[in-house]
PLY file of the C-alpha trace (Angstrom):
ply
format ascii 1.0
element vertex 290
property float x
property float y
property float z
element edge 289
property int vertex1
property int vertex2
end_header
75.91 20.73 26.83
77.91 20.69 30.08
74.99 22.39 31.93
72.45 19.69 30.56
75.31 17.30 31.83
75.05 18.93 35.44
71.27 18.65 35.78
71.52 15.13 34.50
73.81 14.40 37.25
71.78 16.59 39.65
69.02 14.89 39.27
70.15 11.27 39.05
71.92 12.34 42.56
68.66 13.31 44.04
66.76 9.77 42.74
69.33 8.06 44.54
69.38 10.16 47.35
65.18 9.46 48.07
65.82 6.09 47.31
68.65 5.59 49.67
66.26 7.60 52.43
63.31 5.16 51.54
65.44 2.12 52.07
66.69 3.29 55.42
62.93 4.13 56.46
61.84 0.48 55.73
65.21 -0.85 57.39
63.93 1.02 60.48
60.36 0.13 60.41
61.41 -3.59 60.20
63.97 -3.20 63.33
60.88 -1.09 65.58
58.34 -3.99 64.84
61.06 -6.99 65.17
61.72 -5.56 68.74
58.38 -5.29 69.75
57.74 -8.58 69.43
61.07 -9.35 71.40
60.56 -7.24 74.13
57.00 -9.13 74.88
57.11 -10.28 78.28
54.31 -13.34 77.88
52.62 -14.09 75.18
48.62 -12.95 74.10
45.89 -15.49 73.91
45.46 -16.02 70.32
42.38 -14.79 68.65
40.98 -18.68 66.85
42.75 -22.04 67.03
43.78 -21.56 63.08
47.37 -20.80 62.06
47.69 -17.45 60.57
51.56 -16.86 59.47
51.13 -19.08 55.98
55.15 -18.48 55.52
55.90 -20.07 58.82
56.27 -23.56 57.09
59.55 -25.00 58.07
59.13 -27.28 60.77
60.74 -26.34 64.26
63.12 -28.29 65.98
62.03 -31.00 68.56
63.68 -28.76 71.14
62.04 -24.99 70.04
58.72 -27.15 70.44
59.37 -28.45 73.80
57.00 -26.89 76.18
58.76 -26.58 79.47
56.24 -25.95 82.45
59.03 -25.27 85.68
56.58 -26.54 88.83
57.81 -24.42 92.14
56.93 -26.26 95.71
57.55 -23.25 97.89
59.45 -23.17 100.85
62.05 -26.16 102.09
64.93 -27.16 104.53
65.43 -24.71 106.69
62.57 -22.29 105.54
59.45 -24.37 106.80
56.84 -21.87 105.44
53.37 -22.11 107.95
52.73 -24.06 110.79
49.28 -25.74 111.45
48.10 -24.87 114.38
51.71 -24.83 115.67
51.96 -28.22 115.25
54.62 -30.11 113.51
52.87 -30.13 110.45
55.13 -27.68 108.17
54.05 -26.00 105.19
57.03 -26.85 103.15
55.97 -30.80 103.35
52.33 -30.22 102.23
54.12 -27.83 99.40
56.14 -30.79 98.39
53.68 -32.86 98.39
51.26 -31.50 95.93
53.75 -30.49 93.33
55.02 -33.97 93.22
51.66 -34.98 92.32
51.36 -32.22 89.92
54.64 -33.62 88.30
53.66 -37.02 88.01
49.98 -36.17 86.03
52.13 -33.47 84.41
54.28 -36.52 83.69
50.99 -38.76 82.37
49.53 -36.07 80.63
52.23 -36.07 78.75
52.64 -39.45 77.89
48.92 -39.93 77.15
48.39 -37.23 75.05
51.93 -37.14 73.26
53.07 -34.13 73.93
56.74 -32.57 73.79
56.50 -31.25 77.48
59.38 -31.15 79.79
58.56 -30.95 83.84
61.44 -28.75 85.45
61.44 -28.77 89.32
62.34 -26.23 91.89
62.89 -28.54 94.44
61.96 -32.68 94.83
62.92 -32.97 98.26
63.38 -31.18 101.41
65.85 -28.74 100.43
66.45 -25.13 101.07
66.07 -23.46 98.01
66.37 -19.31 97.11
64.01 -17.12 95.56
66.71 -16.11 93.23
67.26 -19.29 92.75
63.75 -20.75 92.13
63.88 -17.84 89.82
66.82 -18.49 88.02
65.87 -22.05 87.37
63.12 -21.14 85.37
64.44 -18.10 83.41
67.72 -20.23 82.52
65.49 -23.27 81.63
63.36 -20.76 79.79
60.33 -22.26 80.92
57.07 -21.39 79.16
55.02 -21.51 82.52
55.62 -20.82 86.26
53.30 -22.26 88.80
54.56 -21.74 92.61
52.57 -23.85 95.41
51.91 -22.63 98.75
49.91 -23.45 101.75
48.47 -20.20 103.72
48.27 -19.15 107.56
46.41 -16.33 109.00
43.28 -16.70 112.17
39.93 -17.53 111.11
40.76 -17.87 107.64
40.05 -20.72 105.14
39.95 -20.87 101.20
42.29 -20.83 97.83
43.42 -18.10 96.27
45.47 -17.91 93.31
48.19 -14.44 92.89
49.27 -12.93 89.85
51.58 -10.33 88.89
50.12 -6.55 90.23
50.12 -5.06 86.53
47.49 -8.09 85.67
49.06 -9.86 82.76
46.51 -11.85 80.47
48.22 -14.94 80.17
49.30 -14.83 83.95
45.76 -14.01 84.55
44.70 -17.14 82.28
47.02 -19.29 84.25
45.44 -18.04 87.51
41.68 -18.55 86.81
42.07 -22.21 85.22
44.08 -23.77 88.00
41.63 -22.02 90.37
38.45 -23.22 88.92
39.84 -26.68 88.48
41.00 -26.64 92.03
37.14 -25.55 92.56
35.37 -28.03 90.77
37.43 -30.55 93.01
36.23 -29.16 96.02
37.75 -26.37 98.44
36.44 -24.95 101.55
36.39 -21.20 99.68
36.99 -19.40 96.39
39.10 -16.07 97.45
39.92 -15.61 93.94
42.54 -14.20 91.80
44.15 -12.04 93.57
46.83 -9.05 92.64
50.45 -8.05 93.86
51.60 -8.81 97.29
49.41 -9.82 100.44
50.44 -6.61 102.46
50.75 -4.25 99.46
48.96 -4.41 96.21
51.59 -2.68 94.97
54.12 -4.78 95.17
54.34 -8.60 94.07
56.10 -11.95 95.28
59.48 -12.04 93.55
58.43 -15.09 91.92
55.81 -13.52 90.00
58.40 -10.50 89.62
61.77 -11.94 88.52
60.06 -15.14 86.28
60.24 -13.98 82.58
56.94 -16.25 81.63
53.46 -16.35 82.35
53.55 -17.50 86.01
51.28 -17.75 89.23
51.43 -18.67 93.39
48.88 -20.50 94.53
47.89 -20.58 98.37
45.99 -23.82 98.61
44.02 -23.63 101.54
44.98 -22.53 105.38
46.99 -25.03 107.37
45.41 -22.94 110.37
42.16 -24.33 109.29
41.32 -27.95 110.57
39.16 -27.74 107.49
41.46 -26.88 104.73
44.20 -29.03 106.31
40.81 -32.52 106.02
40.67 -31.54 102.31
43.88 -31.48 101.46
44.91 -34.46 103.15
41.60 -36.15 101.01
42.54 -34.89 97.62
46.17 -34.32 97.54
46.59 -36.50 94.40
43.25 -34.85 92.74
44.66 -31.58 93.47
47.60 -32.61 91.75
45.71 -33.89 88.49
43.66 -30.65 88.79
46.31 -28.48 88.44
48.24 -30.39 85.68
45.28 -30.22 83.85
45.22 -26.86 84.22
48.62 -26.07 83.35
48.56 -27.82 79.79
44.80 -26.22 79.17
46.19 -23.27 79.33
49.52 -24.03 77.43
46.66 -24.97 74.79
44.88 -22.03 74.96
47.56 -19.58 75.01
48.90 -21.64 71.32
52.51 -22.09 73.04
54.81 -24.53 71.38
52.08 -24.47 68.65
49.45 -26.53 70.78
46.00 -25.59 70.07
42.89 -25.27 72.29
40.88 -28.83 72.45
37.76 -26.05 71.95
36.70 -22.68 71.63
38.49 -20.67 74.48
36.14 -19.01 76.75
36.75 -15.24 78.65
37.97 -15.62 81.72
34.96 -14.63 84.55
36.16 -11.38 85.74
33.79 -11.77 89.03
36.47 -14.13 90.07
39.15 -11.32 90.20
39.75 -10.11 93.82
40.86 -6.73 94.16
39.59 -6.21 97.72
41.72 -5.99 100.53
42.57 -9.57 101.85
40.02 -10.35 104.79
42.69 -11.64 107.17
46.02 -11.01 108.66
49.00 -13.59 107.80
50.61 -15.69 110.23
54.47 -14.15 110.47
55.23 -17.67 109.50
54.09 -17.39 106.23
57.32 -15.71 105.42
57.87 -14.34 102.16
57.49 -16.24 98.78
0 1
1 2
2 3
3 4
4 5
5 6
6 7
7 8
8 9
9 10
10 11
11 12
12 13
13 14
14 15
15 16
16 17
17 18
18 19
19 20
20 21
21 22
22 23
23 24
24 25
25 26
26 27
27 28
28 29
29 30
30 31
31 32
32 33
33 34
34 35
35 36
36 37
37 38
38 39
39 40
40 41
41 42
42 43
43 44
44 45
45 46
46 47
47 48
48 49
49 50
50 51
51 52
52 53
53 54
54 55
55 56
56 57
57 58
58 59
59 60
60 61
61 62
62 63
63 64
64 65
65 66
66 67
67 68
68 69
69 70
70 71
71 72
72 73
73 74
74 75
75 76
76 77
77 78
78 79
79 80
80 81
81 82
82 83
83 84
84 85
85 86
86 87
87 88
88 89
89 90
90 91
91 92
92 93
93 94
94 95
95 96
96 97
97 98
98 99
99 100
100 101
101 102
102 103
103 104
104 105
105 106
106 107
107 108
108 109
109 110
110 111
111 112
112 113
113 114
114 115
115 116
116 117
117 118
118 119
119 120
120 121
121 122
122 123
123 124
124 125
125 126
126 127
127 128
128 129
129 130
130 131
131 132
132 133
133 134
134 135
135 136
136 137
137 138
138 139
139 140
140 141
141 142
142 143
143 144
144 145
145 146
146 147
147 148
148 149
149 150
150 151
151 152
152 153
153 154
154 155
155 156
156 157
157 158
158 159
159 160
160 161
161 162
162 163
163 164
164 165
165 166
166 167
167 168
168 169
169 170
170 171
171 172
172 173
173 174
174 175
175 176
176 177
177 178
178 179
179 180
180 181
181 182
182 183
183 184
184 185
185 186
186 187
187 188
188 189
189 190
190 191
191 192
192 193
193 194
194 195
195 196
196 197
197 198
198 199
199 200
200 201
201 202
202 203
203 204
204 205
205 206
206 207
207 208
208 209
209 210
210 211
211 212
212 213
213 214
214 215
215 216
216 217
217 218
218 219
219 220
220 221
221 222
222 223
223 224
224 225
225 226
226 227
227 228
228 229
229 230
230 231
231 232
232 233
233 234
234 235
235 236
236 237
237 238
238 239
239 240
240 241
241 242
242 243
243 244
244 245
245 246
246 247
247 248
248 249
249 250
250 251
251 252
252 253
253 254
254 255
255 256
256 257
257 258
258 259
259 260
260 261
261 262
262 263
263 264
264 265
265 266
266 267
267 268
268 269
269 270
270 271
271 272
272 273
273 274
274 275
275 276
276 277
277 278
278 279
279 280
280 281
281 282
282 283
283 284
284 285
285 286
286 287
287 288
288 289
């Protein structure tokens, strides 16, 4: 009897043992795929507009909705960005200029189409503002989308082009190609693309597409050495601004943030409109870093 008694014991030691190994194994499992999610830098376009998570039913806060787009206008106070022509036209005033009219249709968009959006700004005026710090405002804000503006400088040169992060994130990508073709269909001198890392090394990237923790972009909107570039911006400032708005919340849409979905089927982005060549022109020194 007192050796049946052992076994009995021995075995009911080695059922809880397994299960006590099993329960650890599906403790882990849960941690590894709970982090992975975490650790996500941007998000991934979704698949279809449908919802797919059918436990996800509790409503989210009016705040964890909020879609926060943080609008950059590069440059300011004592950083004045390019010259035109080495005039007194300064880069850092046409900056201004078009991301205060990409606030204010960010603004109407918003109003018109009810949607929990909140406009964070790098600068409003003609102030000196970091890199760290134009960084820092929309990390701490935790801002959904990043969208720096820029004006360009280099001899001979004309066009938009659009740059995104070197390791050529989708949703950065995304971001990239709508504003561009927007910008496009309102009428530029030249489409140079979306283009990759940093203007001198591929390699590399502007910090603001570095150090921003969402899906972000810089756009270079035309030469201000180009009498050209410098006619149509002056011409469609305000369009420019609706343009890229537009662009912003499309893609909001299309990436599902905040639970917005895609006012149609979302289309591949045309890869012919990715730039990997060297860039055809040398900057000004003025253009300074970004």
């Amino acid at each position: 009897m007192a050796q049946k008694k052992v076994k009995r014991h021995l075995h009911k030691g080695r059922v809880a043992c397994a299960v006590l190994i099993l329960i650890i194994i599906f403790i882990f499992i849960g941690n590894i795929a709970g982090c992975t999610g975490k650790e996500q830098k941007n998000p991934t376009l979704p698949a279809d507009n449908s919802v797919t998570d059918e436990t996800a039913s509790s409503q989210p806060s009016a705040e964890d909705s909020q879609l926060i787009i943080c609008v950059d206008a590069g440059h300011g106070g004592s950083d004045s960005g390019s010259l035109a022509n080495y005039t007194t036209r300064y880069e850092k005033d046409d900056n201004l200029s078009i991301a205060l009219a990409t606030q204010k249709y960010l603004e109407k968009i918003k109003d018109k189409d009810n949607i929990n959006m909140k406009i964070i700004m790098t600068r409003t005026d003609d102030t000196f503002v970091s890199l760290d710090d134009r960084c820092s405002i929309a990390n701490d804000a935790n801002a959904d989308l990043f969208v720096s503006l820029h004006r360009n400088s280099a001899e001979n040169a004309n066009g938009v082009e659009v740059w995104v992060h070197s390791s050529e994130p989708a949703p950065d990508c995304r971001l990239a190609y709508n504003i561009l073709m927007s910008l496009q269909d309102v009428g530029i001198s030249k489409n140079k693309g979306v283009r990759f890392g940093y203007i001198e090394d591929p390699s590399l990237d502007y910090q603001v597409n570095r150090e921003t923790n969402m899906p972000s972009c810089l756009v270079e909107l035309g030469f201000m050495s180009s009498v050209d570039d410098n006619a149509l911006f002056d011409k469609n400032v305000d369009k420019y601004g609706e343009a890229i708005a537009q662009s912003i919340v499309k893609t909001a849409k299309e990436l599902g943030l905040k639970g917005l979905k895609a006012d149609k089927k979302v289309q591949p982005i045309e890869t012919e409109y990715y730039n990997h060549e060297v860039t055809d022109y040398i900057p000004d020194p003025s253009v300074g870093n970004h």
